[in-house]
KELUM-606320 format. One line per field, with one value per residue (C-alpha): residue number from 1; residue in one letter; x, y, z. Coordinates in Angstrom, 3 decimals. Layout:
milo <- c(NUM|...)
fike <- c(a|...)
c1 <- c(X|...)
c2 <- c(Y|...)
c3 <- c(Z|...)
END
This chain:
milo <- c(1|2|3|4|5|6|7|8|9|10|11|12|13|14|15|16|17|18|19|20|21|22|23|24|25|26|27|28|29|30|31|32|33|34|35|36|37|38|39|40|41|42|43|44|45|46|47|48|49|50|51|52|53|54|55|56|57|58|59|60|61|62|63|64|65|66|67|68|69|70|71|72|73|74|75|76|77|78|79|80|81|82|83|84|85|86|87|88|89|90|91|92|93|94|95|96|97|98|99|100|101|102|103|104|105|106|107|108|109|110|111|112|113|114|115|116|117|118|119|120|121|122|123|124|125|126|127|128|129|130|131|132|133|134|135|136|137|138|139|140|141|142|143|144|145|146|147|148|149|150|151|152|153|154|155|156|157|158|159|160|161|162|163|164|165|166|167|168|169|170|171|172|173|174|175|176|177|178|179|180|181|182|183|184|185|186|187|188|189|190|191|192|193|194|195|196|197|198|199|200|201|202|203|204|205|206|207|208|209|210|211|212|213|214|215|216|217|218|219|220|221|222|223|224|225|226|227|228|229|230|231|232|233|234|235|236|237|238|239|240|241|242|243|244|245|246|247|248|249|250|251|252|253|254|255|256|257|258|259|260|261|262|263|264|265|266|267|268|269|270|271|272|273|274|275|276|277|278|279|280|281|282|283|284|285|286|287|288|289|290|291|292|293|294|295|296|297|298|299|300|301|302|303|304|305|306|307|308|309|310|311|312|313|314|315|316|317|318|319|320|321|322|323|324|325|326|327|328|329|330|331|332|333|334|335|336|337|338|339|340|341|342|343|344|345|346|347|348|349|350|351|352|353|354|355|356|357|358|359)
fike <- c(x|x|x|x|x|x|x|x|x|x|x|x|x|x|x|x|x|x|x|x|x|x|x|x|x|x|x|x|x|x|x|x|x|x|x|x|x|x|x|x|x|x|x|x|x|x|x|x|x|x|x|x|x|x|x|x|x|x|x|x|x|x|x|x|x|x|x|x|x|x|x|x|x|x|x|x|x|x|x|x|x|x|x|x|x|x|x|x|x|x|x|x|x|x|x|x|x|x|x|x|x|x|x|x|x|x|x|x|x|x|x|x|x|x|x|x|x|x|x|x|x|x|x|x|x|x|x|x|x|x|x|x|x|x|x|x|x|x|x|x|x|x|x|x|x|x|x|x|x|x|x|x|x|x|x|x|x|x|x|x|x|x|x|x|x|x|x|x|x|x|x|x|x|x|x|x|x|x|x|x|x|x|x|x|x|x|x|x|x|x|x|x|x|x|x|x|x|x|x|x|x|x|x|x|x|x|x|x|x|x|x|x|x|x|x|x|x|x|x|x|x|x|x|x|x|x|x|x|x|x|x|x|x|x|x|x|x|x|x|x|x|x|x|x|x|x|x|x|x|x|x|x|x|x|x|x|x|x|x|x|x|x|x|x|x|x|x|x|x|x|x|x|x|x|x|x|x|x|x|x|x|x|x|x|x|x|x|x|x|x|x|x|x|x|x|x|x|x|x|x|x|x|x|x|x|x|x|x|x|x|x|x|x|x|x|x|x|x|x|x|x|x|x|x|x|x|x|x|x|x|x|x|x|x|x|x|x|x|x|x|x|x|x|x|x|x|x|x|x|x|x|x|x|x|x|x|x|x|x)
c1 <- c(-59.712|-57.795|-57.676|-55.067|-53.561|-54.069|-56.922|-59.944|-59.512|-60.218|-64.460|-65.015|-64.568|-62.599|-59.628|-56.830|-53.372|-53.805|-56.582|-53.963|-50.687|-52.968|-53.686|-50.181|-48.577|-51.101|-50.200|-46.613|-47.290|-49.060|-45.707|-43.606|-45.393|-43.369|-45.542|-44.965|-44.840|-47.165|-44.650|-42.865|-39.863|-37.076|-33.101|-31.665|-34.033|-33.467|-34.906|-35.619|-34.960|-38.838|-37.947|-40.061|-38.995|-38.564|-37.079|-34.112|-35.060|-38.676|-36.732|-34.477|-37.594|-39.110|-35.868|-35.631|-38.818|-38.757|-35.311|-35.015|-31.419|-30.059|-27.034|-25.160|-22.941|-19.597|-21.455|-20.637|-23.286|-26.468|-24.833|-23.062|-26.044|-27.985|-31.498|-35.098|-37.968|-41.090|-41.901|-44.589|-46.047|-46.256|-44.930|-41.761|-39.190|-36.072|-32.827|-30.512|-26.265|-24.142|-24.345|-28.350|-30.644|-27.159|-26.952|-29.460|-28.577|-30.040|-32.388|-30.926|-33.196|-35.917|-34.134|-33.651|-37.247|-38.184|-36.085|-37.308|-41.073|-40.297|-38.688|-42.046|-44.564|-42.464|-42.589|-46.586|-47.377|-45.546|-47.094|-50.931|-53.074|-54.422|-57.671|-55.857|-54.568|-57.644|-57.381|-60.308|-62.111|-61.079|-64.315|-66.326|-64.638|-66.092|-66.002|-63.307|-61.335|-63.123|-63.746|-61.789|-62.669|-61.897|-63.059|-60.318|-58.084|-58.301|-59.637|-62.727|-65.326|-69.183|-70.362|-68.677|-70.018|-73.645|-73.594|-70.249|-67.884|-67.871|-71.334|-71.535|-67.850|-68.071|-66.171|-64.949|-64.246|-61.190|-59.499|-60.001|-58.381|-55.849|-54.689|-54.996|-52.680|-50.050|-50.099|-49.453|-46.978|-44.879|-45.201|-43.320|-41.266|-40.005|-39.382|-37.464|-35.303|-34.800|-34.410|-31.568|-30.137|-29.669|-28.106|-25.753|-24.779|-24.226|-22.156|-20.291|-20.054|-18.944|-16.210|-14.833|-14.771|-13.092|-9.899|-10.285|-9.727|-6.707|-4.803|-5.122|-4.201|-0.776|-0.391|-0.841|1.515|4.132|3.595|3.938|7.359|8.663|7.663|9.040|12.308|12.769|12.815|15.222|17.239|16.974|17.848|20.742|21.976|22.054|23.573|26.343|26.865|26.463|29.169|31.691|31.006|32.504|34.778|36.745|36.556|38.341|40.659|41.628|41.970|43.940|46.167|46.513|47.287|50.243|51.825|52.080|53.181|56.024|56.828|57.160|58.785|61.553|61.666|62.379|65.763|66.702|66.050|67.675|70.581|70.569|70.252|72.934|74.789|73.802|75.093|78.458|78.176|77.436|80.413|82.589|85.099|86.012|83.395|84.890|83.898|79.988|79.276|79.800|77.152|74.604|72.703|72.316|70.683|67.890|67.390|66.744|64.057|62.526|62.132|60.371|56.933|54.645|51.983|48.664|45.420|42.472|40.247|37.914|39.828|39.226|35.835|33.135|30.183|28.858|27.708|24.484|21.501|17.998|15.983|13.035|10.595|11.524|11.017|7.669|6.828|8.330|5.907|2.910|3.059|-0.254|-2.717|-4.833|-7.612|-7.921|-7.743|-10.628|-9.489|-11.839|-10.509|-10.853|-14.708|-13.008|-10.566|-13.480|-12.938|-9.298|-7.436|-4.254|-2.813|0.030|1.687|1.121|3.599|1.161|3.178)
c2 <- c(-43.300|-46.243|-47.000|-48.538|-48.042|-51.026|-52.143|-53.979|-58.045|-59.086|-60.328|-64.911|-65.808|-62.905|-63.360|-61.711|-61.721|-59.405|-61.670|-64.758|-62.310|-60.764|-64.128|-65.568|-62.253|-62.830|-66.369|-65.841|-63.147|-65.517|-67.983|-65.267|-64.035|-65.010|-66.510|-64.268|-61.234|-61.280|-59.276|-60.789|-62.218|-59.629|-60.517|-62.845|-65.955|-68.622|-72.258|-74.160|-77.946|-78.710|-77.058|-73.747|-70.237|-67.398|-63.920|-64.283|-61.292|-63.271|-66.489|-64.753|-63.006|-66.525|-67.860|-65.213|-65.343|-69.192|-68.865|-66.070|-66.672|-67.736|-64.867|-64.284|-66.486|-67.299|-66.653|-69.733|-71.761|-71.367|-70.699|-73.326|-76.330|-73.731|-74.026|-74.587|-73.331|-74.231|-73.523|-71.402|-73.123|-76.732|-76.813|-79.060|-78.341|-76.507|-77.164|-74.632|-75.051|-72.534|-70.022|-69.981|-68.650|-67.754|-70.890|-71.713|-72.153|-68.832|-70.054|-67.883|-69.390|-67.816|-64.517|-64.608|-65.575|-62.264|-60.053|-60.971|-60.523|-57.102|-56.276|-57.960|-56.056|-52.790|-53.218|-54.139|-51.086|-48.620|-50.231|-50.575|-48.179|-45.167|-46.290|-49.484|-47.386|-45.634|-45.907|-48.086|-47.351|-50.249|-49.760|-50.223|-51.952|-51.136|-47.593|-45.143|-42.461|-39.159|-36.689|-35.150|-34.549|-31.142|-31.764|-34.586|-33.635|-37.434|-38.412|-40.931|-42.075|-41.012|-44.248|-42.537|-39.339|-40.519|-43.344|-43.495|-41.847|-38.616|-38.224|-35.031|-33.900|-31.239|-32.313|-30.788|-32.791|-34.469|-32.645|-29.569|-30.046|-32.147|-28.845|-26.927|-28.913|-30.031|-25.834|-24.723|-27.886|-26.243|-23.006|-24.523|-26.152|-22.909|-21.375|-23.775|-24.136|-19.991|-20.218|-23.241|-21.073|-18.187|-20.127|-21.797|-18.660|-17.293|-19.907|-19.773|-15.870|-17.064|-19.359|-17.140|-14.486|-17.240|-17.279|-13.436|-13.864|-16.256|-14.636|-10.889|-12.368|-13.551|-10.555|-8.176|-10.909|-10.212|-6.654|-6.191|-8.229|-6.288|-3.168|-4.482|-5.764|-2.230|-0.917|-3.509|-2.714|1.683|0.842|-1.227|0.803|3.672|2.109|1.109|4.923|5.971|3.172|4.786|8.006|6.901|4.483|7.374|9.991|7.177|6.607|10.543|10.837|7.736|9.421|12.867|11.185|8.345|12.059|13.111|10.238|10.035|13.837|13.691|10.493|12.429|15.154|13.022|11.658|14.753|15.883|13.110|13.698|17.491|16.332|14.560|17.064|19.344|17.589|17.099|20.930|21.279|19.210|22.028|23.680|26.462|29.223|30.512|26.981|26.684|29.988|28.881|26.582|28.969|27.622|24.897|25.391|27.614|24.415|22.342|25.002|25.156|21.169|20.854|22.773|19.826|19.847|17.874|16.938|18.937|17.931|15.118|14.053|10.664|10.644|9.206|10.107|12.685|9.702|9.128|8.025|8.674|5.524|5.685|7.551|5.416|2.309|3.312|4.247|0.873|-0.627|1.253|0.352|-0.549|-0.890|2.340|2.444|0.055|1.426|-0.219|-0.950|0.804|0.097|-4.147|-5.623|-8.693|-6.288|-5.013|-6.981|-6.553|-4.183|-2.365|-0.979|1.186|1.628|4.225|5.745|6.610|7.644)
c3 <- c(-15.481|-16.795|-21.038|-22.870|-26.179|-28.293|-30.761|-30.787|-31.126|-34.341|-33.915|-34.081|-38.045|-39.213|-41.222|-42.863|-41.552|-38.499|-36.782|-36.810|-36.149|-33.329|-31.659|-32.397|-30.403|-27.499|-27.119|-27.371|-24.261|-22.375|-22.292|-21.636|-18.623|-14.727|-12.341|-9.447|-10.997|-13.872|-16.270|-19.261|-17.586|-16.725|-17.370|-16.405|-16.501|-14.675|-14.871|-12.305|-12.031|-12.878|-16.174|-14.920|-15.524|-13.598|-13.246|-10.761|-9.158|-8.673|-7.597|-5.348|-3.684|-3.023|-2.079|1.035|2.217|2.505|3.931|6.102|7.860|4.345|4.166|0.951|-1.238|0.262|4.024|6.435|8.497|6.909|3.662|3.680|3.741|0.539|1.160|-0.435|-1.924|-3.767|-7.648|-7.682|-10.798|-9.536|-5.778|-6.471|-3.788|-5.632|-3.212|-3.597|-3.199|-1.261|-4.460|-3.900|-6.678|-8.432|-9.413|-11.048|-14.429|-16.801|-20.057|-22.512|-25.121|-23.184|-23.224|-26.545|-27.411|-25.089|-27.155|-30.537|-28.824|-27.550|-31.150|-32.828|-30.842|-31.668|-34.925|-34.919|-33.189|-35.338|-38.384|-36.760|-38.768|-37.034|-36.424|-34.862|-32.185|-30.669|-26.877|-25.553|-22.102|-19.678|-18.084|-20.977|-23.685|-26.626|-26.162|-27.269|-25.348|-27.043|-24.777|-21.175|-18.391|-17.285|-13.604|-13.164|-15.648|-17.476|-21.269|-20.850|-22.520|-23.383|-21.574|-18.313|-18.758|-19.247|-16.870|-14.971|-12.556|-14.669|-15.038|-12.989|-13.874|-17.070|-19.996|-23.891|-26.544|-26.632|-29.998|-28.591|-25.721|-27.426|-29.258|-26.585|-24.391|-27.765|-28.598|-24.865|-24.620|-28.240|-26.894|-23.494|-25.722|-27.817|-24.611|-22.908|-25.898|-26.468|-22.549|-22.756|-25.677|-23.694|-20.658|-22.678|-24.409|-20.788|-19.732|-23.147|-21.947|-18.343|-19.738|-21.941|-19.092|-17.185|-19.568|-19.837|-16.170|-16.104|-19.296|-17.011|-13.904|-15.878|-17.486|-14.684|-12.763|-15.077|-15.187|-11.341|-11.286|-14.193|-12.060|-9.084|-11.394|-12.075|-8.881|-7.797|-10.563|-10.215|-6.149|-7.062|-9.831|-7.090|-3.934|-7.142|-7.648|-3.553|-3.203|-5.848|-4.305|-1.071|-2.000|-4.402|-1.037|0.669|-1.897|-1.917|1.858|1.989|-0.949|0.742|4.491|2.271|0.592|4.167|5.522|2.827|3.097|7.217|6.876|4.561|6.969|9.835|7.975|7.082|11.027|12.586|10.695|11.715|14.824|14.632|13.381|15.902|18.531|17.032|16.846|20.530|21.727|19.743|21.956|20.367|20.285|17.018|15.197|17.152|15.898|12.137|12.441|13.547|10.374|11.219|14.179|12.508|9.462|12.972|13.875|11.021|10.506|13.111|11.519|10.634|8.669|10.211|8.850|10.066|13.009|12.058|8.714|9.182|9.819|6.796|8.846|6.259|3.998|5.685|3.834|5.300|3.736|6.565|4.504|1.380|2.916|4.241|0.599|-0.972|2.259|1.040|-2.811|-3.955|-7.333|-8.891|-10.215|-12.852|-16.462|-19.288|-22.561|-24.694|-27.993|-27.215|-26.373|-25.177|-22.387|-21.117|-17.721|-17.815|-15.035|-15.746|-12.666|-11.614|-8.666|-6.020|-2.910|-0.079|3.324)
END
């Protein structure tokens, strides 16, 4: 069913200023109309050397078809000569430069003229009166649009019912439809605006979720290398104190073995020069004079008892440190359960872990 929203040309001898602003408009139309494509002329407009108008898009249409090879502008060969077509108003032959329908010169006064038209016929519909704007049946003209067609789904007219196309089709009267359709089409309405509400209130939701997300990801970052800080800072702390602990069992060996070292080292003077003097003694002659220094024979015997560290002084191997099963626990180091935040709505998402030793 075809109708159109307009009103009814004003009827031979009527006056008033609508019949002469309603003629003046359709006149006005009838200039502005292109040739080829029976629409008011579409930006740019371009006029042609017989002082015709046309859409470019129009011209450029005509210009391809009646020059198929024709390339593009800046194209070589064919390009290069233009080429030709005929005005579709009064068949004078247009030749065309390299640049083709582009150029053409545009007729901005045309444009212009088109702009004020459109802004006119705006303004003349918004301020037509309602019974100005009753849609008219195309098919028969001086009938309105007042009832619908519920077999085709389209408004017509009582002329098509009784006599035309819809004449076996059933049909309800066009207001009550009209309300029908307008309240089902508010109700849609409300609910695609309650339903947009609630998705952007979800994605508000989501995004806010999303910096919950980023803010507990840093925090639990810097949790775990303030954990991890620790560790590093308990297992240094401790190798510190393992260190002192061998490094002052060292330092009282080594003491103990340098006493002994000075105290043997003493002895051996003091034996050397016994020995010394024991073997002046021996090259005595007279057995009255050797036997006087019997005591010094026994200091001789005596010097020689040493005292000696005990088997396996020197050895350190007692400061062993078994780190196997502590490495396999530092290996094995992992998250809890997470812990909610039930005092904070907005932690609800957040995880708190703790570390674990699992063997």
């Amino acid at each position: 069913m075809n109708f159109t929203l307009g009103f009814k040309p004003p009827a031979a001898g009527s006056s008033g200023p609508g019949a002469s602003s309603g003629v003046t408009m359709e006149n006005l139309e009838k200039q502005l109309i292109c040739p080829v494509c029976l629409e008011l002329f579409s930006k740019p407009v371009v006029i042609l050397p017989c002082q015709h108008n046309l859409c470019r898009k129009c011209a450029n249409d005509i210009f391809q078809s009646a020059n198929p090879l024709w390339q593009s502008r800046g194209s070589s060969s064919i390009a290069a000569s233009g080429g030709r077509f005929r005005c579709p108003s009064c068949r004078h032959e247009v030749v065309m430069d390299r640049h083709g329908v582009f150029g053409l010169q545009r007729n901005l006064l045309v444009e212009n003229i088109i702009d004020i038209y459109r802004q006119q016929e705006s303004s003349r519909l918004v301020n037509m009166k309602p019974e100005q704007q009753q849609l008219m049946c195309e098919e028969h003209e001086e009938e309105k649009i007042n009832i619908y067609c519920l077999s085709c789904q389209t408004p017509t007219c009582s002329m098509c019912k009784v006599f035309g196309q819809h004449k076996d089709c059933d049909v309800a009267p066009l207001s009550s439809v009209y309300m029908r359709q307008k309240t089902e089409l508010s109700d849609g309405i409300a609910m695609l605006v309650a339903s947009n509400d609630h998705i952007q209130a979800v994605i508000s939701q989501m995004e806010e979720i999303c910096h919950t997300v980023e803010d507990n990801g840093q925090r639990q970052r810097e949790h775990l290398a303030n954990h991890f800080d620790n560790l590093v800072s308990i297992l240094e702390e401790r190798k510190q104190e393992l260190v002192g602990v061998i490094t002052k069992e060292q330092d009282d060996k080594l003491k103990h073995m340098r006493s002994l070292i000075r105290r043997h080292s003493d002895h051996l003077e003091g034996a050397v020069t016994l020995v010394e003097s024991a073997i002046q003694s021996m090259e005595e002659p007279h057995m009255s004079l050797f036997l006087q220094s019997s005591d010094l024979c026994h200091t001789v015997a005596r010097a020689s008892n040493i005292e000696r560290p005990e088997l396996g002084y020197e050895s350190m191997s007692h400061f062993m440190v078994d780190t196997d099963d502590l490495a396999d626990m530092l290996r094995n180091i992992d998250f809890c359960s997470s812990v909610g935040d039930d005092e904070d709505d907005l932690e609800e998402t957040e995880s708190e872990f703790d570390f674990s030793s699992r063997y």
